[in-house]
C-alpha positions in Angstrom: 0.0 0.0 0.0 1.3 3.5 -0.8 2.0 5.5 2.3 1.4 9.6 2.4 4.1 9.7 5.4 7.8 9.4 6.7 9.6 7.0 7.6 10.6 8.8 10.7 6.6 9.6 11.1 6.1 5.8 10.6 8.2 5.0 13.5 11.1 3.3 11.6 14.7 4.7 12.8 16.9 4.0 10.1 20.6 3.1 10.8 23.0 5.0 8.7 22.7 6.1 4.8 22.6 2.0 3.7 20.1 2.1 0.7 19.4 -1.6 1.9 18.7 -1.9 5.7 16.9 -4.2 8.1 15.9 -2.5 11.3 13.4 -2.9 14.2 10.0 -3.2 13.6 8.0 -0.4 15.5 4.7 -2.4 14.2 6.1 -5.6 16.5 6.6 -3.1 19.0 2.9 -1.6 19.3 1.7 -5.2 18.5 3.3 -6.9 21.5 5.5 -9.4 19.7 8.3 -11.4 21.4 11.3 -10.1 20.4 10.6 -7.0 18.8 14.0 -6.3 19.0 15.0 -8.3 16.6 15.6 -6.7 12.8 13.2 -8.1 11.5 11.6 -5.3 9.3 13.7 -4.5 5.6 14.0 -1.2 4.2 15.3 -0.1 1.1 15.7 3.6 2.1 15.8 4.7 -1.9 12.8 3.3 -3.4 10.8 3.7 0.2 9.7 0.3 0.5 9.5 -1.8 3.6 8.3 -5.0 5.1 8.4 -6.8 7.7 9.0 -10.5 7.9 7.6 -11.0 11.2 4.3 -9.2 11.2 3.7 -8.9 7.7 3.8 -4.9 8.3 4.6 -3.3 4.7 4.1 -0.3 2.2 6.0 1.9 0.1 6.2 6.0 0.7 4.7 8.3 -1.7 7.9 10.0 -1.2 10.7 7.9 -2.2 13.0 9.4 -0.4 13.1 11.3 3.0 14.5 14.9 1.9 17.2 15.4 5.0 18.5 11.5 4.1 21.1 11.9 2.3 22.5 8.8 0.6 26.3 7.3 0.6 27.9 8.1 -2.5 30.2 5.9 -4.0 33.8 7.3 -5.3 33.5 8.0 -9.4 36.0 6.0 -10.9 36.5 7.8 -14.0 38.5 10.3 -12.5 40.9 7.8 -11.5 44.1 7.0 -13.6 46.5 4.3 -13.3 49.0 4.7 -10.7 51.6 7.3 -11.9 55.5 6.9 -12.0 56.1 9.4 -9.6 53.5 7.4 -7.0 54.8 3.8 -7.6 59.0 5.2 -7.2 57.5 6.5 -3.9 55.7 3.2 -2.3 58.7 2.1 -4.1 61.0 3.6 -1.6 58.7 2.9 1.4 59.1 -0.7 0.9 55.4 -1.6 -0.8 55.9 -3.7 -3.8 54.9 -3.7 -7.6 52.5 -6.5 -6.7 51.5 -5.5 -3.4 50.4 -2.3 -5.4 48.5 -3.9 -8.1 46.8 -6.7 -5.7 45.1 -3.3 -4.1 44.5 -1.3 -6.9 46.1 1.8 -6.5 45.5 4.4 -8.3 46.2 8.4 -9.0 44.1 11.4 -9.4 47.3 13.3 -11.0 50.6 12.9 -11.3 51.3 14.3 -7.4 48.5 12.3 -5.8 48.4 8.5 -4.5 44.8 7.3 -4.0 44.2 4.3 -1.9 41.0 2.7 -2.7 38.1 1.0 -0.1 36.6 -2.1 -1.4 33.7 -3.7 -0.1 32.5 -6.5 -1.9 35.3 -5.7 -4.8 33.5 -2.5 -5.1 35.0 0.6 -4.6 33.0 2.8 -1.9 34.9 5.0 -0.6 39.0 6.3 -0.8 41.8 7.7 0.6 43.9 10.6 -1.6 47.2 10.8 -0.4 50.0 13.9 -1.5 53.2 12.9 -2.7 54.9 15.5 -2.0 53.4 16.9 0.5 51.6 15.1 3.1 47.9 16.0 2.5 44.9 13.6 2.9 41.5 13.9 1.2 38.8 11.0 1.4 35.9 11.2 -1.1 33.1 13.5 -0.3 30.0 11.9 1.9 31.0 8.0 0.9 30.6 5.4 3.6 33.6 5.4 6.6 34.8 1.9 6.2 37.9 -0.1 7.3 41.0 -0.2 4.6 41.0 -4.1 3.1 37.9 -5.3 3.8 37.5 -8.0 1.9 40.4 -9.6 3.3 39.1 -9.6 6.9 35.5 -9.7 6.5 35.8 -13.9 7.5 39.0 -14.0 8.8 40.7 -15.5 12.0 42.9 -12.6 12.8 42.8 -9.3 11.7 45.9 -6.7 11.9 44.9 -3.1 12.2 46.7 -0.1 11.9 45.9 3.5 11.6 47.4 4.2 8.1 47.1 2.5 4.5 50.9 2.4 3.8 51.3 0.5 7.6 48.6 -1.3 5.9 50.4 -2.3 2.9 53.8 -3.0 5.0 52.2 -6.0 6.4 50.7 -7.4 3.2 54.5 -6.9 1.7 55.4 -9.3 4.8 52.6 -12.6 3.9 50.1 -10.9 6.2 47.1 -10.7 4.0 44.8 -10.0 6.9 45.5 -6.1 7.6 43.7 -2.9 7.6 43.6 0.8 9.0 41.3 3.1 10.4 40.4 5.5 7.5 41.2 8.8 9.6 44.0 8.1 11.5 44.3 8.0 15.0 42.7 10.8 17.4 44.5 12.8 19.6 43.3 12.5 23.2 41.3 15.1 23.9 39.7 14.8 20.6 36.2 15.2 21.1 34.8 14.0 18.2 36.4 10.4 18.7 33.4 8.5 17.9 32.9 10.4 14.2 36.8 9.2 13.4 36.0 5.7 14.3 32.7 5.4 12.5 34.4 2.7 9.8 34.9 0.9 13.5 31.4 1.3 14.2 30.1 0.5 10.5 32.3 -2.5 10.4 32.3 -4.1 13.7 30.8 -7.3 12.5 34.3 -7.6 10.9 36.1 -7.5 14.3 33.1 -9.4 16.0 34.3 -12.8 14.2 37.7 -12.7 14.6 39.4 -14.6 17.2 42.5 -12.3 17.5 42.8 -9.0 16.6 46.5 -7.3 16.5 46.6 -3.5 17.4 49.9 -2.2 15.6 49.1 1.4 16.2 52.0 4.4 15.6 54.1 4.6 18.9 53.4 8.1 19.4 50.5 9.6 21.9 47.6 9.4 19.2 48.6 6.3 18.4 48.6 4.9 22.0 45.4 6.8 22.4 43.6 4.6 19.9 45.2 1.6 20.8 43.6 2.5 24.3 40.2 2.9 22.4 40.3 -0.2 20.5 41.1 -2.1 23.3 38.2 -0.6 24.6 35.8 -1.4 22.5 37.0 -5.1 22.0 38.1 -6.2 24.9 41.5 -6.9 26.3 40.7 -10.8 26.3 40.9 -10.9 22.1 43.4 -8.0 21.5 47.1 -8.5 21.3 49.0 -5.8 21.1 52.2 -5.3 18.4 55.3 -3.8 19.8 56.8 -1.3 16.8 59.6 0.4 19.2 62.3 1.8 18.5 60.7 3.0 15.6 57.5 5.0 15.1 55.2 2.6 12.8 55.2 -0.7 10.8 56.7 0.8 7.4 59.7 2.0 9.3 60.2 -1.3 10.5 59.6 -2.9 7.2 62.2 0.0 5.5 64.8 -0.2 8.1 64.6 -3.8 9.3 62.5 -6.0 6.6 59.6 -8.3 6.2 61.1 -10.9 8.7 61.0 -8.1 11.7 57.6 -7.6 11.1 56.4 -10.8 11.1 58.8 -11.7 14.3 57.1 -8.6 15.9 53.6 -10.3 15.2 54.8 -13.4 16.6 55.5 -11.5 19.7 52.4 -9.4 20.3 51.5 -9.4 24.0 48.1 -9.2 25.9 47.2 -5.8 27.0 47.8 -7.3 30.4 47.5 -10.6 32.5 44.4 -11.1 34.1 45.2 -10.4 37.8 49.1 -9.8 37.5 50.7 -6.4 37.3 53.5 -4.5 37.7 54.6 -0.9 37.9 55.4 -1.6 33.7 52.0 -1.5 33.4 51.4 1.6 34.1 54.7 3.8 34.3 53.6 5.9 31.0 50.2 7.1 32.5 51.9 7.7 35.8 54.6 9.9 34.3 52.0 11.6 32.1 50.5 12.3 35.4 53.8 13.5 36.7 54.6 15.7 33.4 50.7 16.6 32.4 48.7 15.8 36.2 46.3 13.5 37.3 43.5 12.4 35.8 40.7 14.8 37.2 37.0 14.7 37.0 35.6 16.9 34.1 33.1 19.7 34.0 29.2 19.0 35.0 28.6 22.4 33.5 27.6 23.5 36.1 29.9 25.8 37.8 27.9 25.1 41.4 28.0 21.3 40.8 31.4 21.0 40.0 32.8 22.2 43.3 31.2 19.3 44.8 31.7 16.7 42.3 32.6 16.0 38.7 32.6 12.9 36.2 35.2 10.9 36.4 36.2 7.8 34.2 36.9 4.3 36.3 34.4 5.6 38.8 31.0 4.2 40.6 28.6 6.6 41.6 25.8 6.8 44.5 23.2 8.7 43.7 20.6 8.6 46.3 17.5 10.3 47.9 13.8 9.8 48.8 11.7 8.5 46.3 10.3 11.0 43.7 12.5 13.6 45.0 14.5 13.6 41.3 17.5 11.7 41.6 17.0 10.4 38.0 16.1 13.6 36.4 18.9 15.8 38.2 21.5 12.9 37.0 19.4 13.0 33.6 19.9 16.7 33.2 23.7 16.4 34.0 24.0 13.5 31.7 22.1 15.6 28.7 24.6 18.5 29.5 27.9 16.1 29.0 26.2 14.4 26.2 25.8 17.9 24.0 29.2 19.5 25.2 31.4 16.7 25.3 29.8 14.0 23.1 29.5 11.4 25.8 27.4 8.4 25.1 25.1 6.6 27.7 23.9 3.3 28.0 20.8 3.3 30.8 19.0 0.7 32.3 15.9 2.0 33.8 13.2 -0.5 34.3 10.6 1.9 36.1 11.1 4.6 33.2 9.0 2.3 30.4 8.0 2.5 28.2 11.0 3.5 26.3 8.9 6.5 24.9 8.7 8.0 28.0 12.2 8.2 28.7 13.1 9.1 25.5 10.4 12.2 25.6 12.0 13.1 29.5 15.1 13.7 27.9 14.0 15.6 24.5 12.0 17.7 26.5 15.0 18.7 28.7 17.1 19.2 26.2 14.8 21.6 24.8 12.9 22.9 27.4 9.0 22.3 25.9 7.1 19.7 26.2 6.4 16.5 23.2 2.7 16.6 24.0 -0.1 18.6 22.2 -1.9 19.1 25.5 0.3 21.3 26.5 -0.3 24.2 23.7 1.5 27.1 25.3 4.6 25.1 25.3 4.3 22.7 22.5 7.6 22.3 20.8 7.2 22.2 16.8 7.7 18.8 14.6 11.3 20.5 13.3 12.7 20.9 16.8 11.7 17.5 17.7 12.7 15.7 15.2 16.1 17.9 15.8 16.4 16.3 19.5 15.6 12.9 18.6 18.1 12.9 16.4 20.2 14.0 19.5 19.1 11.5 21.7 18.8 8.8 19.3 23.2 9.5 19.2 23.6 9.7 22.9 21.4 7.5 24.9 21.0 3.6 24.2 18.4 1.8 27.2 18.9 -1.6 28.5 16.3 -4.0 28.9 17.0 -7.2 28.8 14.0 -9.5 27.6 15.0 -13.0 29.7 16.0 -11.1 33.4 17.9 -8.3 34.9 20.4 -9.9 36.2 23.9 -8.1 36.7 25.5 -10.5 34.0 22.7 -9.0 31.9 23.3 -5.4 32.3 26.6 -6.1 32.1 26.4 -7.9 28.7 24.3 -5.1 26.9 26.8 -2.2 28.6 29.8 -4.2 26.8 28.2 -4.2 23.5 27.5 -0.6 23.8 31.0 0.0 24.8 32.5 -1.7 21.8 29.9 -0.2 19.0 29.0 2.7 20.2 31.8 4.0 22.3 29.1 4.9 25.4 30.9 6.4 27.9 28.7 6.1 31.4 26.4 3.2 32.5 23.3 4.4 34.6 21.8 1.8 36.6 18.3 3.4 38.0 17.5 1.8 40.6 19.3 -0.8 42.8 16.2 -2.8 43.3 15.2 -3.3 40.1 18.5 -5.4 39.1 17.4 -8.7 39.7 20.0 -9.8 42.3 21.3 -13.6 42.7 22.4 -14.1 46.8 24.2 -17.0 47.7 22.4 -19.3 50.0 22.4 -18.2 53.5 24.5 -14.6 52.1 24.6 -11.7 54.3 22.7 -8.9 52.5 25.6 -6.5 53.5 28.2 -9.0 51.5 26.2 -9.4 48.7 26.1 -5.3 48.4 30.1 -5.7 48.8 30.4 -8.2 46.4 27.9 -6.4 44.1 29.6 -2.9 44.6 32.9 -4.8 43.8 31.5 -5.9 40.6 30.5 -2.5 39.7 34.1 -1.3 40.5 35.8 -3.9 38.2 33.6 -3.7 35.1 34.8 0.2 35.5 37.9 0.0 35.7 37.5 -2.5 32.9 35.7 -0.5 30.4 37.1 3.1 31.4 33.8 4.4 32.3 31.6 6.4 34.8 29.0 4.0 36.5 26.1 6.0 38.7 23.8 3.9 41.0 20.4 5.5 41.8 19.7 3.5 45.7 16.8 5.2 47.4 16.7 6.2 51.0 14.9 4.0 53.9 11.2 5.9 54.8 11.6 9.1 55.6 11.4 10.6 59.1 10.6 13.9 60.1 12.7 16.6 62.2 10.7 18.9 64.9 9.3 21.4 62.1 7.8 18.6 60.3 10.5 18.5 57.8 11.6 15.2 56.4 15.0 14.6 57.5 18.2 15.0 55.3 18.9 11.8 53.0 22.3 10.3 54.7 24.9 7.7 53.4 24.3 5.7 56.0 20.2 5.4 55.9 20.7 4.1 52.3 18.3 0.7 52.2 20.8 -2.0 52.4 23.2 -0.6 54.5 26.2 2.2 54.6 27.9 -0.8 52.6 26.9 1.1 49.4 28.6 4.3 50.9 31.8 2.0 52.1 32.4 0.3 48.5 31.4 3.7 47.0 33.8 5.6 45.2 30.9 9.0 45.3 28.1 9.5 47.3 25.6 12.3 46.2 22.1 13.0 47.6 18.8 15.0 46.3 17.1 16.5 48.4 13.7 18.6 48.5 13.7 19.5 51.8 10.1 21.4 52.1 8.1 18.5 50.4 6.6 17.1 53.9 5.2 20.7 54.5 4.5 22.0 51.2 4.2 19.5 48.3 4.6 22.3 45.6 7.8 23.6 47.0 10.2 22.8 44.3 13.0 23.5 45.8 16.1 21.4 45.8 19.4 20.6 47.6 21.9 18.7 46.3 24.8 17.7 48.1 28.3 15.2 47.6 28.6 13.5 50.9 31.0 11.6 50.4 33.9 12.0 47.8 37.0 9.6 47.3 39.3 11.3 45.2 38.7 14.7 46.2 41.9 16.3 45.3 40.7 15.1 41.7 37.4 15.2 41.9 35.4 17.4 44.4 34.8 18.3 47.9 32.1 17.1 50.3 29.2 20.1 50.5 25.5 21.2 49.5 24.2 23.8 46.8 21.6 25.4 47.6 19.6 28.1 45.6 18.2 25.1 43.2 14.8 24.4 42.3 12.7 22.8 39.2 11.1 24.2 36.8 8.3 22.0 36.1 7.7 24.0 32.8 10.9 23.0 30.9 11.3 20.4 32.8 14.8 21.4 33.9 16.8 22.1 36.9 17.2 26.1 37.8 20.6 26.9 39.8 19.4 31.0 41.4 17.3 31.2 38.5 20.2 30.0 36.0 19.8 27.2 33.3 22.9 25.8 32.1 21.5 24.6 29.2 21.7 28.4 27.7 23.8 27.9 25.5 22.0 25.0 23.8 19.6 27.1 23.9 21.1 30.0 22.1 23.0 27.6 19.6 19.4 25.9 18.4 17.5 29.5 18.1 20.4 30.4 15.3 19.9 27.3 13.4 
């Protein structure tokens, strides 16, 4: 049936600018059906048909084609020419053979340029344009970021990656016909935009997902450590190995100066990023002199100037958050967490059983973000289609929610949080609240050692994974003081125990401290009452001068919204 609609109106979030695509059904969803996760409904984005195969939901747009989807375009070949002289005399002299050339069909654009093409499925779709003589790079306009050599490591064993095609090339020159690079190099490390320079990582990650081993031969320089740090990240330390390049600063150095035997003698002797449970001071002597040289690793900004005096994210970290119920523990941490996402990219993955449906939450944080509301009952304050199709697109980037169909066990999370980590980079894991994990006590446990053991869990997959983890625990009933007031939410009246505050690395509260008397009192204290690393990270206190603002939906700090600047930003555009 023809359609008069969107596919965006229909429901259906597409993935990328694929023209072929198979994505969740939002029919399964409304229709109850087991696994409507599953992606089961197929799209072809340029014709505007879909189907799914499940349901039997289908129809083709009126519109073929969404008017702000803009396509991958593949590379036009005719402006290619055969390699030139002066191109082949310089791979030449770095050590990349006449065949290793052909088998990779290299090409030029002019006499001065190299161009390195991306094959997927022996078609070209995307490519690299390298300067001889100077050393400029260009990809091809708006074509799909994929990994160098694809076809060679789409089904194999062990994949090398580098973060250059000529490092590429070096270890095909050696017999090691399973290499590839990033296609933008390596990011420096306090490159924001980390996640936009690993998108061929991303795109291609089924590549990576089947392969047993995958060798990391990164430059030996600080970007290049930096993404061996991410890649490690992203695919865990149990299937990396890590190639050691030292003294020199990348594999075609090695392969100029030392030859193809070197190289494959280094590959022999890649190491695990570490041994599980044995370490040393080698292990970490270059981030402890960077820390010497550079400092510490602090927390970063909240923006919010208040805030951060008391406490600030902080990588490797687990996180109280706690309060009496529907007092707004999740929608302070919310706000902060839709601050860090627009400033500094950060991704979330959030597992949030009492905020389904997944509409809901999704809507919480769009109407923050904007500071309207998504519902046409509210007139006065109705935000249009264009802005809210703006802040999905915002929050479709930056928060991914975990829900498990079979339980909610820890494992669980846990399972969901490292696939996130690894395709989509998140940087913090929101678990909101305690008692909706699905806990598994020994027989005859202690409830305060299984909160240790639990909190110690926490800690490790952390430290793991490199990022922030915040725990929403609620407070026991609430008693009141002499003036009726409920009393001030404490570390140690946390249900369970103060062994949440002991195995805690951070302990904040929210607090509305008028409630009992006067339920539309929206005022709000929020306090860090306990802080580890405070030297790094914040000192103990309260802010005060804080209430909500139940009309945008946001947090005011003396009248103040941080999010003015997003604001401002979105009114010019």
């Amino acid at each position: 049936m023809l359609v008069d609609s969107t596919f965006s109106n229909l429901g259906i979030n597409l993935k990328g600018n694929r023209e072929q695509q198979k994505v969740k059904c939002p029919n399964c969803l409304r229709l109850g059906k087991q696994n409507y996760n599953d992606p089961c409904l197929s799209v072809n984005v340029k014709i505007g048909v879909f189907n799914c195969h499940k349901c039997g939901w289908s129809g083709k747009l009126k519109k073929k084609v969404e008017s702000k989807f803009n396509m991958y375009k593949k590379p036009q070949n005719n402006k290619f020419k055969p390699l030139s002289e002066k191109g082949r005399e310089f791979l030449n002299s770095r050590g990349i053979t006449d065949q290793v050339i052909d088998n990779n069909k290299i090409r030029s654009i002019n006499d001065n340029t190299i161009v390195f093409p991306y094959i997927v499925k022996k078609e070209i779709v995307n490519y690299k344009a390298r300067g001889i003589q100077r050393k400029t790079f260009a990809q091809s306009k708006d074509a799909e970021p994929v990994i160098y050599n694809y076809d060679n490591c789409v089904n194999s064993e062990s994949i090398v990656i580098c973060e250059g095609e000529i490092d590429s090339l070096s270890w095909e020159v050696a017999g090691v016909s399973f290499h590839t690079s990033v296609n933008m190099g390596a990011p420096n490390p306090n490159d924001k935009s980390i996640d936009k320079k690993l998108e061929c990582i991303t795109n291609c990650y089924h590549v990576f997902e089947q392969a047993k081993y995958i060798y990391i031969a990164t430059d030996e320089d600080d970007n290049g450590r930096n993404l061996e740090r991410e890649l490690v990240r992203r695919f865990g330390a149990e299937k990396c190995l890590l190639v050691d390049l030292k003294p020199f600063k990348d594999a075609n150095e090695v392969l100029v100066h030392e030859g193809i035997e070197s190289l494959r003698e280094r590959l022999k002797m890649a190491l695990s990023p570490k041994i599980e449970g044995i370490f040393s001071l080698d292990d970490v002597e270059e981030s402890m002199l960077d820390g010497y040289f550079n400092g510490q690793e602090r927390g970063t900004t909240t923006y919010v100037k208040q805030i951060d005096h008391a406490w600030t994210w902080r990588n490797g970290e687990v996180n109280i958050w706690t309060g009496y119920q529907n007092e707004g523990k999740s929608m302070f941490l919310n706000q902060l967490s839709c601050l860090k996402a627009y400033h500094d990219s950060w991704k979330f993955g959030v597992f949030s059983p009492e905020n389904m449906p997944m509409n809901d939450y999704f809507n919480d944080i769009i109407e923050m973000y904007i500071g309207m509301s998504a519902d046409p009952y509210y007139k006065n304050n109705y935000m249009s289609i264009k802005v809210y199709r703006k802040a999905m697109a915002f929050v479709r980037k930056h928060f991914f929610l975990i829900y498990p169909k079979k339980d909610f066990t820890l494992d669980n999370i846990f399972s969901r949080a490292k696939f996130l980590v690894k395709t989509k980079g998140i940087r913090s894991l929101i678990i909101d609240p305690y008692n909706t994990v699905q806990h598994k006590m020994t027989k005859g446990e202690r409830e305060d050692l299984y909160i240790s053991r639990f909190m110690s869990e926490l800690k490790r997959f952390a430290l793991d994974y490199n990022i922030s983890i915040h725990l929403v625990a609620h407070q026991v009933t609430p008693t009141k003081d002499e003036s009726g007031r409920y009393i001030k939410p404490d570390v140690n009246r946390i249900k369970g125990g103060g062994t949440f505050s002991d195995k805690a690395d951070n302990v904040m509260f929210i607090w509305r401290p008028n409630r009992a008397l006067d339920f539309s009192d929206t005022s709000v204290i929020f306090g860090s009452q306990k802080i580890k690393k405070q030297k790094l990270v914040g000192m103990p206190q309260e802010i005060h001068g804080i209430h909500f603002d139940v009309k945008t939906q946001r947090y005011m700090f003396n009248n103040y919204t941080p999010f003015t600047q997003i604001d401002e930003q979105r009114s010019k555009s």
